[in-house]
N, C-alpha and C positions, 0 to 999 in steps of 0.2 A: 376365177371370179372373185374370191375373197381378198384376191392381192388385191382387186382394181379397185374393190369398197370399202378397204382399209384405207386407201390412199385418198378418198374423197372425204375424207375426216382429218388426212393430216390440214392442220391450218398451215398455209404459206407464208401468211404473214398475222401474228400473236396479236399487234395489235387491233386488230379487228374485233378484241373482246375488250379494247380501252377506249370506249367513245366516251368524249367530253361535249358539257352542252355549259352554254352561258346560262344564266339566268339575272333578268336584270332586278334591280329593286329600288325604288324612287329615290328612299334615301342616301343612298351612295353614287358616288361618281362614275364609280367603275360595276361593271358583274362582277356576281359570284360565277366562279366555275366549280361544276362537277362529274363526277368521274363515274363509270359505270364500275360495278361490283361483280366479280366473277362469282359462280357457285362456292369456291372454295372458301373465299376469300367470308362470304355469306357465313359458312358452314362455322369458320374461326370464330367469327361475330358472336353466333347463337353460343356456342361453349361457351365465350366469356362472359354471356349475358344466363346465363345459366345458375341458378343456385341449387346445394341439395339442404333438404329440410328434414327432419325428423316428422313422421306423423303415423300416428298410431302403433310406434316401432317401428318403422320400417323409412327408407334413405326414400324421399321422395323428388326428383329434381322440378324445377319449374321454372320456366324464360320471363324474367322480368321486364318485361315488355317497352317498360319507355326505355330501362337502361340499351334493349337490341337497337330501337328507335334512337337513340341518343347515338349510341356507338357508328349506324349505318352512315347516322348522317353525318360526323363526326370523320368519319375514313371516307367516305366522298367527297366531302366540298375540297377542291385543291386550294381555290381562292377566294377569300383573303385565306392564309395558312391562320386556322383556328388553335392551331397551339403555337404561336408568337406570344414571345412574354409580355412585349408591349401591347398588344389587342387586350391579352388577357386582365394586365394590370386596369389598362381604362375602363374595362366593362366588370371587373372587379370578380373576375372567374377565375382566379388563379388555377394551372392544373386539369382544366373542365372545359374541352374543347366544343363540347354540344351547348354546355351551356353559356360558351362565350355566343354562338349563333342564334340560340335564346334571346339573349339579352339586347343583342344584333336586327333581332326581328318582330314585325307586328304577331300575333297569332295565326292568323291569316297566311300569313306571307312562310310561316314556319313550315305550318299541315302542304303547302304548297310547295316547298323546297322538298319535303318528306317525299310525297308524289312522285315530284321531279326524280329523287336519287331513285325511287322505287321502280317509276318506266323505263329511264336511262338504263336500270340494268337487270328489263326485264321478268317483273314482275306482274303475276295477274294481281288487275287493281281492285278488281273488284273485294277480295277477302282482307285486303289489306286496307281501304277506307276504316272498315270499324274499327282497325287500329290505330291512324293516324287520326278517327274522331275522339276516340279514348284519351288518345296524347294532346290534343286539344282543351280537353276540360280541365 
């Protein structure tokens, strides 16, 4: 019994955790595309968006919340590719691929790409609005 329930977990085919969705936006010709996020991939995010602080004596760490938000959306959108130097030089982001899609997008349209990478890869939306309302203001 254990072999059979092991094997119902091997995935046959990997990409079935890489689904991509368009999304379209008036001002541009073409969609953006983006990519769903594995756990792992998720797990990497939060460490680098991770600071440790001093407080009270003691190392205290805390996830800087728009840099997770910047970085998710930042490794999801495949297209346009947000770190093209030429993208970066026009919108004047050198380096700063979140905030090349910033400067890319209404406010509206940003909280709503945020969304998007967030269900694409499986996210309850519910805990995650207050954040992407946070990253809005």
């Amino acid at each position: 019994m254990t072999q059979k329930s092991i094997k119902s977990f091997l995935l046959a085919d990997a990409s079935v955790l890489e689904e991509t969705k368009e999304i379209k936006f008036p001002q541009f010709d073409e969609a953006f595309v983006i990519r769903s996020l594995t756990a792992d991939e998720f797990d990497n995010i939060t460490k680098r968006s991770t600071r440790r602080m001093k407080q009270n004596g003691s190392i205290v760490k805390e996830v800087d919340q728009n840099k997770l938000v910047d970085t998710l959306v930042a490794e999801a959108v495949v297209t346009p590719d947000l770190n093209d130097a030429e993208l970066q030089e026009y919108y004047g982001t050198i380096g700063n691929a979140a905030g090349t899609a910033r400067k890319m997008l209404k406010a509206g349209q940003w909280g709503d790409l945020i969304k998007d990478v967030q269900d694409l890869s499986g996210f309850d939306q519910e805990p995650l609005d207050e954040l992407v309302d946070e990253v809005k203001k």
